[in-house]
Structures are given as C-alpha cells and as structure tokens.
DSSP file (Angstrom, degrees, kcal/mol; ACC not computed):
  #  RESIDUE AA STRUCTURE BP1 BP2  ACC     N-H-->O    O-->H-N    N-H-->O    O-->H-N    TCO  KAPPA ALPHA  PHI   PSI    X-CA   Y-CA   Z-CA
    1    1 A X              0   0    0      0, 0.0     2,-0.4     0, 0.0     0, 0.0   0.000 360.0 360.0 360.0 163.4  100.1   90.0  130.2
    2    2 A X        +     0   0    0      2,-0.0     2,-0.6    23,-0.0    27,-0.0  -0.846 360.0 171.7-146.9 105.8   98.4   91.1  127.4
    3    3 A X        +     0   0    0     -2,-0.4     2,-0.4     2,-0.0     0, 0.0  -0.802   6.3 151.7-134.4 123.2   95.7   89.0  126.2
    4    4 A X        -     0   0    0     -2,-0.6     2,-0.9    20,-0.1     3,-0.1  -0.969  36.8-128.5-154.9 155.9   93.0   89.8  123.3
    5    5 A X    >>  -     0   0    0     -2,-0.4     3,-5.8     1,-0.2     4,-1.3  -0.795  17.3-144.8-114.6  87.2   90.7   87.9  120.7
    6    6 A X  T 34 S+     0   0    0     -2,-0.9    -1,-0.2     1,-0.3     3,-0.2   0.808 100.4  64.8  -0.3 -66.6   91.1   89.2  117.1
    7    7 A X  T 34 S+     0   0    0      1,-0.2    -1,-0.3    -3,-0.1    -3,-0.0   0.588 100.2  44.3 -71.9  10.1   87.7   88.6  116.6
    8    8 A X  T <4 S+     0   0    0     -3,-5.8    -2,-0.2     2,-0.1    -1,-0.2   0.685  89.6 112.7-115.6 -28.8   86.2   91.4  119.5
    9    9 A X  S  < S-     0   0    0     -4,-1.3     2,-0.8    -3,-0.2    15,-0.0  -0.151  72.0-134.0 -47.7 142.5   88.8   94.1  118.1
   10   10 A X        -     0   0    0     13,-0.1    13,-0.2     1,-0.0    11,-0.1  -0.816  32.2-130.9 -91.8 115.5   87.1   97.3  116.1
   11   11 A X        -     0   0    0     -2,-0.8     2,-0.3    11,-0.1    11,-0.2  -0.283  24.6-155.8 -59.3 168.1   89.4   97.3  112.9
   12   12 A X  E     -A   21   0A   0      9,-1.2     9,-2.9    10,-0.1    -1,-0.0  -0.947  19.8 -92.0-144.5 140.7   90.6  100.6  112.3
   13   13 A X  E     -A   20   0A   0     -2,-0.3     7,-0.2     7,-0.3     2,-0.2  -0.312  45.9-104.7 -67.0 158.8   91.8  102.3  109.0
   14   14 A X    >   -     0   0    0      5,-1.2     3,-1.8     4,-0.5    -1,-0.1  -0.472  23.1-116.4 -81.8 156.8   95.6  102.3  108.1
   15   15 A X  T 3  S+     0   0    0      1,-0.3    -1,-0.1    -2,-0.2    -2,-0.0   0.719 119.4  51.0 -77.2   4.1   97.6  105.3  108.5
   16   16 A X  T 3  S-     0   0    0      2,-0.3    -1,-0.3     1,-0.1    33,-0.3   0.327 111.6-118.2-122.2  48.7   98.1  105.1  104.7
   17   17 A X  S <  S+     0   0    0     -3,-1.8     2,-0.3     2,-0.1    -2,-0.1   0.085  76.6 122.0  36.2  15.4   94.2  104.8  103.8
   18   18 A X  S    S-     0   0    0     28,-0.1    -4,-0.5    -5,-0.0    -2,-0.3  -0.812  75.7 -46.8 -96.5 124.8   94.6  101.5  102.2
   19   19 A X  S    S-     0   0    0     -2,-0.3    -5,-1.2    -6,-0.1     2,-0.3   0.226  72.3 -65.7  66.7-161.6   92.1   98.9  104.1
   20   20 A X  E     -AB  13  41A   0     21,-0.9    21,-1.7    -7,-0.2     2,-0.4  -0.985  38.9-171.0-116.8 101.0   91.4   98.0  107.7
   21   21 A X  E     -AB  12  40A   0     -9,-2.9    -9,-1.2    -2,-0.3    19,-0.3  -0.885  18.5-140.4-120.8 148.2   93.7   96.4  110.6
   22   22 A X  E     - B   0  39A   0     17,-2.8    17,-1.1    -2,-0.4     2,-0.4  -0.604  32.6-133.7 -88.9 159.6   92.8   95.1  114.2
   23   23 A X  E     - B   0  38A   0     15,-0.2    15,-0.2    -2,-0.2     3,-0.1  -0.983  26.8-177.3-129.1 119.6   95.6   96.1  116.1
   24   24 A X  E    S+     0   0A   0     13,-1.2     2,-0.2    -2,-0.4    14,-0.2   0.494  72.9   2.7 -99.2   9.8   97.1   93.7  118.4
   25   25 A X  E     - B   0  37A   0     12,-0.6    12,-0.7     5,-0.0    -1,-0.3  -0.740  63.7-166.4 177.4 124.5   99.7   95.5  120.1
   26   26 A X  E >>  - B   0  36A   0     10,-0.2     3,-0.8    -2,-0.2     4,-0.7  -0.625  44.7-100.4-126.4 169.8  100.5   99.4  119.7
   27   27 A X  T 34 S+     0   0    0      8,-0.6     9,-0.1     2,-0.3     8,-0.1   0.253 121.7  71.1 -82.3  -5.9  104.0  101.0  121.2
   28   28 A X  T 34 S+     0   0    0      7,-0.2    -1,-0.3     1,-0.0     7,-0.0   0.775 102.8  44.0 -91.2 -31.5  101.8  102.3  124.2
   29   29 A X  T <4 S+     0   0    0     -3,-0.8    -2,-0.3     6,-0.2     2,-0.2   0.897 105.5  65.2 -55.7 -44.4  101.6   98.5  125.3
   30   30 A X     <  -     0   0    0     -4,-0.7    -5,-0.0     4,-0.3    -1,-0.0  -0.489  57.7-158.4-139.1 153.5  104.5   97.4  125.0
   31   31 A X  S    S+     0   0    0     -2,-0.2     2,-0.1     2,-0.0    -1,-0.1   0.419  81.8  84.6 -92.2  -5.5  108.5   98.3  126.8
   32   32 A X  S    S-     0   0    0      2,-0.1    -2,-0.1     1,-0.0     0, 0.0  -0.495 101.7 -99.6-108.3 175.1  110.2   96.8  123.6
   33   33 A X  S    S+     0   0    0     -2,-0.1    75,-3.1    75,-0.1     2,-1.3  -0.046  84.2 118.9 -81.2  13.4  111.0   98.5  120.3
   34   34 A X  E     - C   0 107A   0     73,-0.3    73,-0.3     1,-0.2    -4,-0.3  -0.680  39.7-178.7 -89.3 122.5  107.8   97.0  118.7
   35   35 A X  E    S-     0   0A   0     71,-1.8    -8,-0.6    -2,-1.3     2,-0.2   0.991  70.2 -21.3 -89.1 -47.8  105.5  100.4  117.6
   36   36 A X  E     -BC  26 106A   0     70,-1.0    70,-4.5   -10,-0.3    -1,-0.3  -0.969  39.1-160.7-150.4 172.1  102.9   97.8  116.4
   37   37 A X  E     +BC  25 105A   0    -12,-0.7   -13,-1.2    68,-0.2   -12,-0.6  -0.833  29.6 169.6-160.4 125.6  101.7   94.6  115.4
   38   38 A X  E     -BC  23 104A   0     66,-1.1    66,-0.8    -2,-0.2     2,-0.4  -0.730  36.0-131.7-160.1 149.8   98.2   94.6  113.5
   39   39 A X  E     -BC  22 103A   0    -17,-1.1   -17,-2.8    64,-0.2     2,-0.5  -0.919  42.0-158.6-115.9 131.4   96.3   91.7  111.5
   40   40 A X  E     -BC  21 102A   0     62,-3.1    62,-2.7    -2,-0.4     2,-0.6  -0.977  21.9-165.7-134.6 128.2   95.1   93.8  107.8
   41   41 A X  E     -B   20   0A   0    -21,-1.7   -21,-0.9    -2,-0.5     2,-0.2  -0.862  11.5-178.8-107.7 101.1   92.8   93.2  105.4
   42   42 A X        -     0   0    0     -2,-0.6    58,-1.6    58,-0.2     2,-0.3  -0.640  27.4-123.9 -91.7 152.2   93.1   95.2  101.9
   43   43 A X    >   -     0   0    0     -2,-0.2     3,-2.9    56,-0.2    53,-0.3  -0.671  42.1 -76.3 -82.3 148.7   90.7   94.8   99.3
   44   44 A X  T 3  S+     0   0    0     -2,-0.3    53,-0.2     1,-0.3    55,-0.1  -0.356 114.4  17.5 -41.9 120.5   91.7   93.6   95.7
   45   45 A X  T 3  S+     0   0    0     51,-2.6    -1,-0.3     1,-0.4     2,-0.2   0.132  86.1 134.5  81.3  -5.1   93.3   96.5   93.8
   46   46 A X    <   -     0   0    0     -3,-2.9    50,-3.9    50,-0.4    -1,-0.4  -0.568  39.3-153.6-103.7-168.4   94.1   98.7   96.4
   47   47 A X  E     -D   95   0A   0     -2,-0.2     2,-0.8    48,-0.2    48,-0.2  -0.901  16.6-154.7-152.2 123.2   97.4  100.2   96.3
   48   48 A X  E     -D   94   0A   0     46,-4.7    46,-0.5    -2,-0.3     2,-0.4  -0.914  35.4-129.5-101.1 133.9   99.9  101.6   99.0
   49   49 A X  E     -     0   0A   0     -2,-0.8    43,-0.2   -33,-0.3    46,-0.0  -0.551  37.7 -79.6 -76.1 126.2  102.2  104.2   97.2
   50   50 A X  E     +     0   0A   0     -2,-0.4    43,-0.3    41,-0.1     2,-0.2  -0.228  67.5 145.9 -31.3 106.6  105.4  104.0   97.6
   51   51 A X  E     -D   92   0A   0     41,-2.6    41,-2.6    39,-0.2     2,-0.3  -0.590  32.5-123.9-160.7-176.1  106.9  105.4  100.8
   52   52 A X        -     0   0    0     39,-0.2     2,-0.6    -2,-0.2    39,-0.1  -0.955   4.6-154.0-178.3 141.0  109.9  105.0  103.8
   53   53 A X        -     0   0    0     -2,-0.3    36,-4.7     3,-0.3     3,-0.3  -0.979  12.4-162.1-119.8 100.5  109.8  104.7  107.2
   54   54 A X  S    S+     0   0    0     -2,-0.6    34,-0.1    34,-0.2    -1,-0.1   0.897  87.9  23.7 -47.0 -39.0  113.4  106.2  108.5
   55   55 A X  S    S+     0   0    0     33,-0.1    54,-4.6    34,-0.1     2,-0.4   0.106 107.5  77.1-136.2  32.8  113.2  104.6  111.9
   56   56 A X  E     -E  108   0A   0     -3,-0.3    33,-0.6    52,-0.2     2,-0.5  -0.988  56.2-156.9-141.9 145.1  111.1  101.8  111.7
   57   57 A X  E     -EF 107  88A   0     50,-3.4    50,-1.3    -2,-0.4     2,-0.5  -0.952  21.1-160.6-108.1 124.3  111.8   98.6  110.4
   58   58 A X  E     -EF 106  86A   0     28,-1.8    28,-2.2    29,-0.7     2,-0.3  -0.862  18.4-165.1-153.1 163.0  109.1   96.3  109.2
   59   59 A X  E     -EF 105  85A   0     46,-1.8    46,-1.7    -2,-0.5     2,-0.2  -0.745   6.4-165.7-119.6 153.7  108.0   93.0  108.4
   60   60 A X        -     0   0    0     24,-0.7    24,-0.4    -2,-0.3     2,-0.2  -0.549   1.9-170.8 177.8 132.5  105.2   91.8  106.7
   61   61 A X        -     0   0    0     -2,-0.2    42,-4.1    22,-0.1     2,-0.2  -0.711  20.4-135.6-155.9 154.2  103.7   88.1  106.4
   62   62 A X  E     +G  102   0A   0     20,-1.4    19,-2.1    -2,-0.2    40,-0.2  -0.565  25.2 171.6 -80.6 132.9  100.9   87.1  104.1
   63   63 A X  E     +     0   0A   0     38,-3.3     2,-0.3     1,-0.4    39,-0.2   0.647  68.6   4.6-114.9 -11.3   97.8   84.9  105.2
   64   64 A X  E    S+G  101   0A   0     37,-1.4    37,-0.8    16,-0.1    -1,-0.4  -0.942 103.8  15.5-147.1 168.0   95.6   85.0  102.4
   65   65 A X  E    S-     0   0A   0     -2,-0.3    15,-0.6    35,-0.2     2,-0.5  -0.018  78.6 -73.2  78.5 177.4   95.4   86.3   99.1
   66   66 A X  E     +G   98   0A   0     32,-0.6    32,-1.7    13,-0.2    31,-1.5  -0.993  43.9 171.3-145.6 123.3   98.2   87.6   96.7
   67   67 A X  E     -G   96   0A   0     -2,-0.5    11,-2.7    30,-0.2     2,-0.5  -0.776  20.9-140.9-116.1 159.4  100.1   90.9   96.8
   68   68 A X  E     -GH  95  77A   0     27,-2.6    27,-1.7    -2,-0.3     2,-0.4  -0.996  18.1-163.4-130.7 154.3  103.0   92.5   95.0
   69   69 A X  E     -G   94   0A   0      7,-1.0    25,-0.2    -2,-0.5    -2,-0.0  -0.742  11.4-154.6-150.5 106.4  105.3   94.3   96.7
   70   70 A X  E     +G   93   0A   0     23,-0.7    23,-1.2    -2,-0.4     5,-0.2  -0.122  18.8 168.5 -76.5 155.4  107.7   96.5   95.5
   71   71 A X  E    S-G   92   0A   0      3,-0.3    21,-0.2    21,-0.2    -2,-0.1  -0.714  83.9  -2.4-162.0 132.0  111.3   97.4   97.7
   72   72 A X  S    S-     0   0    0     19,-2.7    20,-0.1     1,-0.2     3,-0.1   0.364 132.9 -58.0  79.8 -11.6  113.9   99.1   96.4
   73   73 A X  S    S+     0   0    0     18,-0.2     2,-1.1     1,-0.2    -1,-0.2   0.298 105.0 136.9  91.5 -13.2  111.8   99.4   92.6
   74   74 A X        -     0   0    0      1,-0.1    -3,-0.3     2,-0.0    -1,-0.2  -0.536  49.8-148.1 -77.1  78.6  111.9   95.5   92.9
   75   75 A X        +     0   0    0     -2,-1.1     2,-0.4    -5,-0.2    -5,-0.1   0.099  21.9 175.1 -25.9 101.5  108.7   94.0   92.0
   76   76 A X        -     0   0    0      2,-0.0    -7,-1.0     0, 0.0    -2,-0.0  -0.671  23.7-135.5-136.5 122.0  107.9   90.9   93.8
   77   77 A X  B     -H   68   0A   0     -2,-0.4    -9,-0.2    -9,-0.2     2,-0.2  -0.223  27.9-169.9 -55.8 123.8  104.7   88.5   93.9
   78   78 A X        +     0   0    0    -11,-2.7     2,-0.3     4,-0.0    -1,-0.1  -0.533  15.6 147.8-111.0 175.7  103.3   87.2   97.2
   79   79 A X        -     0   0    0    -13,-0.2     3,-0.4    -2,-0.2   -17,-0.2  -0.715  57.5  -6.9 173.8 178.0  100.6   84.5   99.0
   80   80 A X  S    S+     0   0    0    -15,-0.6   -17,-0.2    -2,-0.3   -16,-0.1   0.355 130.3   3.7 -14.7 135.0  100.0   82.4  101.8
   81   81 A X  S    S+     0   0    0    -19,-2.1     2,-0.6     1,-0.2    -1,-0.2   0.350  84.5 152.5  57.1  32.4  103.0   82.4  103.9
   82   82 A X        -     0   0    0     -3,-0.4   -20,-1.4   -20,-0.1     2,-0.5  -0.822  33.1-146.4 -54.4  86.2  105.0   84.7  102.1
   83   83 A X        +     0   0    0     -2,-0.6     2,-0.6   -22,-0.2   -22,-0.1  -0.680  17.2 179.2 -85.2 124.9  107.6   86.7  104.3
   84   84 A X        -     0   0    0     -2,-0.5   -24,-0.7   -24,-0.4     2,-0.6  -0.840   4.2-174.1-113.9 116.7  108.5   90.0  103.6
   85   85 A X  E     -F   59   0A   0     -2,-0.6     2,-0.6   -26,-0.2   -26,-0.2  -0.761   8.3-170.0 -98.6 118.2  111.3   92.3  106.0
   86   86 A X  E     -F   58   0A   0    -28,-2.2   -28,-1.8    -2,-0.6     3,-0.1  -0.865  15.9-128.2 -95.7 127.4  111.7   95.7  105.1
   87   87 A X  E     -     0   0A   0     -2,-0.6   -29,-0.7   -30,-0.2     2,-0.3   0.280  38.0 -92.8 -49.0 175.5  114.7   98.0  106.8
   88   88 A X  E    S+F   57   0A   0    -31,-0.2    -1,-0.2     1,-0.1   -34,-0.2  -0.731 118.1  22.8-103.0 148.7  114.1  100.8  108.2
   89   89 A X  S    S+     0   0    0    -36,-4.7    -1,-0.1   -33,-0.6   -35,-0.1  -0.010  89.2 132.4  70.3 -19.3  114.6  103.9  105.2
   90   90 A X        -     0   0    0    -37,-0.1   -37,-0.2    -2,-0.1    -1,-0.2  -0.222  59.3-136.0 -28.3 107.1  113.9  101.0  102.7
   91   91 A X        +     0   0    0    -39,-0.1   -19,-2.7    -3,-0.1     2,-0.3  -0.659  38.6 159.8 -93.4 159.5  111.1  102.6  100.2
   92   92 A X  E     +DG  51  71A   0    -41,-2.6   -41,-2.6   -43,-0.2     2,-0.2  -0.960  18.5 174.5-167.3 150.8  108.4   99.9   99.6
   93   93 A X  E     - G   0  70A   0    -23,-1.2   -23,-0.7   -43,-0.3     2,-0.2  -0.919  13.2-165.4-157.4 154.9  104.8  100.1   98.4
   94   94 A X  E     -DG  48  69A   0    -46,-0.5   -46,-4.7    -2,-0.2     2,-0.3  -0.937  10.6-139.8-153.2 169.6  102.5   97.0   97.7
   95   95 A X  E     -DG  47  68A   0    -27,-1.7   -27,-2.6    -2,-0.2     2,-0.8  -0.997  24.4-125.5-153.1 145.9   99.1   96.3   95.8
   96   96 A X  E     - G   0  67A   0    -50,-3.9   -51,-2.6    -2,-0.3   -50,-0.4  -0.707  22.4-166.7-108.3 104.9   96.8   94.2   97.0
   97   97 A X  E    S-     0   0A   0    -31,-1.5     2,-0.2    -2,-0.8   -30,-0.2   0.857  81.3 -11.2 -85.1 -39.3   96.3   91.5   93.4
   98   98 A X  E    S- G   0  66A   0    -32,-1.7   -32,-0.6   -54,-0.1   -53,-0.1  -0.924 116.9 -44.5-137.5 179.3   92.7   90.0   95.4
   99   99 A X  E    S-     0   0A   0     -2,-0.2   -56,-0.2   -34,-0.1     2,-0.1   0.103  74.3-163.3 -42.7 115.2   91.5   90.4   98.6
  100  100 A X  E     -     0   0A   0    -58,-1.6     2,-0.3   -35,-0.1   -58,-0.2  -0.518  21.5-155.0-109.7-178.8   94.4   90.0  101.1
  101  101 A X  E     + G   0  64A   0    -37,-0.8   -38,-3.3   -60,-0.2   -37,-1.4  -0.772  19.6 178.7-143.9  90.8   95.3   89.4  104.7
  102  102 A X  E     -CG  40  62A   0    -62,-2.7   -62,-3.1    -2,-0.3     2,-0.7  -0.871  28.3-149.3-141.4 138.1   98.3   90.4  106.3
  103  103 A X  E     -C   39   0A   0    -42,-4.1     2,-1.1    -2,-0.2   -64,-0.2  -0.747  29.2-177.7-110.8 108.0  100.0   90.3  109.5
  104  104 A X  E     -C   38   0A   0    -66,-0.8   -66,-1.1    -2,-0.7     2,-0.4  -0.573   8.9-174.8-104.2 133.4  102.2   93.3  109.6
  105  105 A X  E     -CE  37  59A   0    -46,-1.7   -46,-1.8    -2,-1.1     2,-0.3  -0.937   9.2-158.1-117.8 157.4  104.6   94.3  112.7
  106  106 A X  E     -CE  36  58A   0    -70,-4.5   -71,-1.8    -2,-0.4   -70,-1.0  -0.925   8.5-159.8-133.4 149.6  106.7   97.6  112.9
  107  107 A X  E     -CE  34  57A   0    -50,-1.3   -50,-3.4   -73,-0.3   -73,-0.3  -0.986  18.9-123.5-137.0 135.0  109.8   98.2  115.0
  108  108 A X  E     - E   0  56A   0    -75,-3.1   -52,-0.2    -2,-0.4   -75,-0.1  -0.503  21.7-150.0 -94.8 114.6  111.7  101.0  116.3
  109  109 A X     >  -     0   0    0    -54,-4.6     4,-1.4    -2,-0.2     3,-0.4  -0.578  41.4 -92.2 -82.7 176.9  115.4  101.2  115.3
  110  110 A X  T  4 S+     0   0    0      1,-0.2    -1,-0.1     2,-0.2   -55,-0.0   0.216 129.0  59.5 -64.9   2.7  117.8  102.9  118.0
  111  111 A X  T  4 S+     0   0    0    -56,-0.1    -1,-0.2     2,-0.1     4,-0.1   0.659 107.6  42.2 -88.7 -25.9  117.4  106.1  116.4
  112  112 A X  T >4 S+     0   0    0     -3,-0.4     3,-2.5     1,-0.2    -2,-0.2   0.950 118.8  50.3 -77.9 -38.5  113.4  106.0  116.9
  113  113 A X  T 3< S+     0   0    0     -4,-1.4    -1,-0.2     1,-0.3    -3,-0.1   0.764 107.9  44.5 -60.8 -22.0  114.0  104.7  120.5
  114  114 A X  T 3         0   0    0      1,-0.2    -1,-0.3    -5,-0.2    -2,-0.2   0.543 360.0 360.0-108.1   3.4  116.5  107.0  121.9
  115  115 A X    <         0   0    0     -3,-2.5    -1,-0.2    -4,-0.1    -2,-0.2   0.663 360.0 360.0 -70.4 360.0  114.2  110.2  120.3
C-alpha cells in the first residue's frame, strides 16, 4: 500500500523548469508501467516548449485554471476537468493562460519497459 497526503509532500520543480509538482507516485514505487503521477501547479504565463516523449505516453487532467495546449501544432483551450492524452512520440507543449493546476500521469510504452 502506498498511502500519502498531498498536503505533507515538498513540491519539487518539473523536469522542464516550468512550475512545481508533488509527486504522488514515481516508477521506483510502483511494478506497473506508470513512471509517475504528480499533482502541478504552473503559474500564469509560463510556457512548456514544445517537446516528445518516445516512450512515454501521457495524460494530463486540468483542476483549476486555463491552459492551452498544443499536440501535433494543434492549438487547444483547456479548464476545470479538461482531459488531455498524449501518445508516446506525440510533440506537445502547453502555456499556462492563469495560474493552473494539473494532475499529470506518465506511462511507459513496451519499448520503455523492456529497455
């Protein structure tokens, strides 16, 4: 069991320098193909660059706030309860339109898993 309070995690920056995320479950917990699954808070106006993940697939959902988030060069507007999945090799970048909240989990295709 794996049991922990959002509110006693030390956020931590993101690996792509945008905001802060608690992390509730990293690929060293866990026996499944989940590499993580992290609660994130960006501030208004900042901006993840466009980028691809080969062997992780990942999904996105919005709890607060308004994002856009490009995939593929496709522009799309988010809020509250907004679900986003992105494929694994998919490029995607987002910008965070006011202070946002996001719960993002990432997953190991069979490529990451059998490296």
């Amino acid at each position: 069991m794996n049991f922990k309070n959002l509110d006693e995690i030390t956020p931590v920056p993101t690996s792509h320098g945008c905001g802060l995320k608690k992390v509730l479950l990293s690929s060293d917990e866990s026996g499944t193909a989940i590499t993580q699954i992290a609660v994130t808070e960006l501030k208004c106006g900042s901006v993840v660059d466009p980028h691809r993940h080969p062997t992780m697939e990942e999904c996105f959902l919005v709890c607060s706030g308004k994002l856009r988030m490009s995939v593929r060069g496709v522009m799309c507007e988010c809020g509250p309860g907004c679900f986003i999945r992105i494929e694994a090799g998919e490029e995607h970048g987002l910008e965070a339109v006011t202070d946002c909240c996001i719960v993002t989990v990432g997953c190991a295709t069979e490529s990451e898993k059998n490296e």
